[in-house]
N, C-alpha and C positions, 0 to 999 in steps of 0.2 A: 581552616576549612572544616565543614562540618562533616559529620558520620554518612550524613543524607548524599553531599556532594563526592563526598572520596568514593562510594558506592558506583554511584555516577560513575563520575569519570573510570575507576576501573573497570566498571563493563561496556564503557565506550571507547577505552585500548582493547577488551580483551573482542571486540565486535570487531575494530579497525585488522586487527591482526586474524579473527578466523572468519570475514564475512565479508573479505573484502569488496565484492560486486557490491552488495547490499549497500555496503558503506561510500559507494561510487555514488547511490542514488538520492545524495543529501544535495538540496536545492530543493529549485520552483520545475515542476512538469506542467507543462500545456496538454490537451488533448481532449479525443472524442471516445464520449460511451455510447457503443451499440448495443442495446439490448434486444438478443432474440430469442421469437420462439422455436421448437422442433422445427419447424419447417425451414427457420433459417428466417422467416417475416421480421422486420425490423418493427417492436413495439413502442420501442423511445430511445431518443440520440438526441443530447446534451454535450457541452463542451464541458469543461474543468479542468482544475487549477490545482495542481497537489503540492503543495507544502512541507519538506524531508529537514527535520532538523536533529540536531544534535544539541539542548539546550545548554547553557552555562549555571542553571542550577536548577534544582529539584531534585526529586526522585528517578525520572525518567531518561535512558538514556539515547530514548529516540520519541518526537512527537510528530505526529503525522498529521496536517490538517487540509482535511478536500473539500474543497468549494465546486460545486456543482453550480450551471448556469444553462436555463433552458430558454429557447426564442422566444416565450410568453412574460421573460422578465420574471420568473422564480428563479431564485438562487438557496441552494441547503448547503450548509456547512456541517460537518462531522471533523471532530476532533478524535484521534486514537494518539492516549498517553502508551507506550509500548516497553515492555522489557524487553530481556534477553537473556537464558538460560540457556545452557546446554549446545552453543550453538545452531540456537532457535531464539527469533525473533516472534515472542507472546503477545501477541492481542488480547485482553480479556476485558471487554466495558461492558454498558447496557446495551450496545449494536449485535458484538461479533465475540467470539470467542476462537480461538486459534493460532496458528503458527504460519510461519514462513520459514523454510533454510535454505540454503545454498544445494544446489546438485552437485553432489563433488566428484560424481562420472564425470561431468559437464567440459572434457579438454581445453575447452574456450572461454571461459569463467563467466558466462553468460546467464545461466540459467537459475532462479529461484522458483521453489513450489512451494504453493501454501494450502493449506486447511482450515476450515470455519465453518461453524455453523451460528447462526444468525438469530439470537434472541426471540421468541413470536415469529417462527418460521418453522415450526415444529415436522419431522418428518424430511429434514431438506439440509443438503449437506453441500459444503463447496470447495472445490480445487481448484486454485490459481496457478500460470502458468506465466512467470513473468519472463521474456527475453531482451538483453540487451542487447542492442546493434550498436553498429558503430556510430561516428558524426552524432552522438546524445540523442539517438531515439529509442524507443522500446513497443512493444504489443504486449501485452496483456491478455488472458484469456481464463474466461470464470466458467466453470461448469457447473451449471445447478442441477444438481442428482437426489430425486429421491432415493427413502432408506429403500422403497418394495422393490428399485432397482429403475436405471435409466434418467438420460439427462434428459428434463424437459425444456431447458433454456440453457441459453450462452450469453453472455456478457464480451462484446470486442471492444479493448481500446488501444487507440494509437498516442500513443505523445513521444510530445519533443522535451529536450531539456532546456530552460531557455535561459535558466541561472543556476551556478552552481553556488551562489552567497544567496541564499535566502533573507537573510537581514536585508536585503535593500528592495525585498517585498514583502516583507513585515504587515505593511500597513493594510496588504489585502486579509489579514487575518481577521479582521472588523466587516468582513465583506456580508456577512448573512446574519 
C-alpha cells in the first residue's frame, strides 16, 4: 500500500471514529434547492443528486460530487475532493473554501455546521446548518451574510437518502 493510501485510510478511521454522523452521510442523497431572497421570495428551486463517498484510493478521504438538475434540462456538476483535520471536514478547491464539524453540544448526534466563503463572491460569507432526521432524511440551511453585517439570502434543502452504497450509482457521476 502506498504513502498516499495509508494517509487515506487513517483519516477515514480517524473520521469513522470522531465524526460519526458526518460518516453516517456516505451514499446517494436526493433533494430540493430553494434559493431565497430577504424576503423569503423563492429565486430558484432545482432538484439534486449528492454523491458521499469514501474513495479506495487517492489522497482524499472523502469526495463529494452534486449534480444539480433544473426543469429547463440544465444539469451542473461540482466535484469537492475534501480532507479532514482537526476534526474538521476541509473543503478548499476553486468554488469554496471552508469547513464543516460535528456540534458536540448536539445530545442527539444530529447536528453538523459549516463555514465557507466562495471564491469571486467577495464580501459574502456562509454558515451551513445540516440536520439529520430520522428514516434518512435531512434539511439543510445556508445563510448568506455579508461582511457589513446581515443575511441577504437563504438556501433550503430537503433530501432523502436513497442509497447508502454509492457504487451502485457510480454511473450518475458522468451526469454533467
Amino acid at each position: 500500500m502506498s504513502k498516499i493510501d495509508e494517509l487515506r485510510k487513517l483519516k477515514q478511521e480517524q473520521l469513522k471514529a470522531e465524526m460519526p454522523m458526518y460518516v453516517q452521510g456516505e451514499g446517494v442523497w436526493e433533494g430540493v434547492y430553494r434559493h431565497l431572497d430577504a424576503d423569503a421570495k423563492i429565486l430558484d428551486e432545482h432538484k439534486s443528486r449528492l454523491i458521499i463517498r469514501m474513495p479506495d484510493e487517492g489522497p482524499h478521504p472523502i469526495i463529494q460530487t452534486n449534480l444539480y438538475y433544473w426543469p429547463d434540462g440544465r444539469v451542473e456538476k461540482r466535484e469537492f475532493k475534501v480532507n479532514y483535520e482537526n476534526r474538521r471536514i476541509i473543503y478548499d478547491n476553486a468554488l469554496i473554501k471552508g469547513y464543516f464539524a460535528e456540534i458536540s453540544e448536539d445530545d442527539n448526534n444530529q447536528t453538523l455546521l459549516g463555514y465557507w466563503r466562495r471564491h469571486g463572491l467577495d464580501g459574502v460569507f456562509f454558515y451551513e446548518l445540516i440536520v439529520r432526521q430520522s428514516a434518512g432524511f435531512r434539511t439543510r440551511t445556508w445563510q448568506w451574510v455579508n461582511d457589513t453585517g446581515g443575511v441577504y439570502r437563504r438556501t433550503v434543502i430537503d433530501e432523502r437518502k436513497i442509497s447508502d452504497d454509492w457504487r451502485t450509482h457510480a454511473h450518475h457521476l458522468n451526469d454533467a
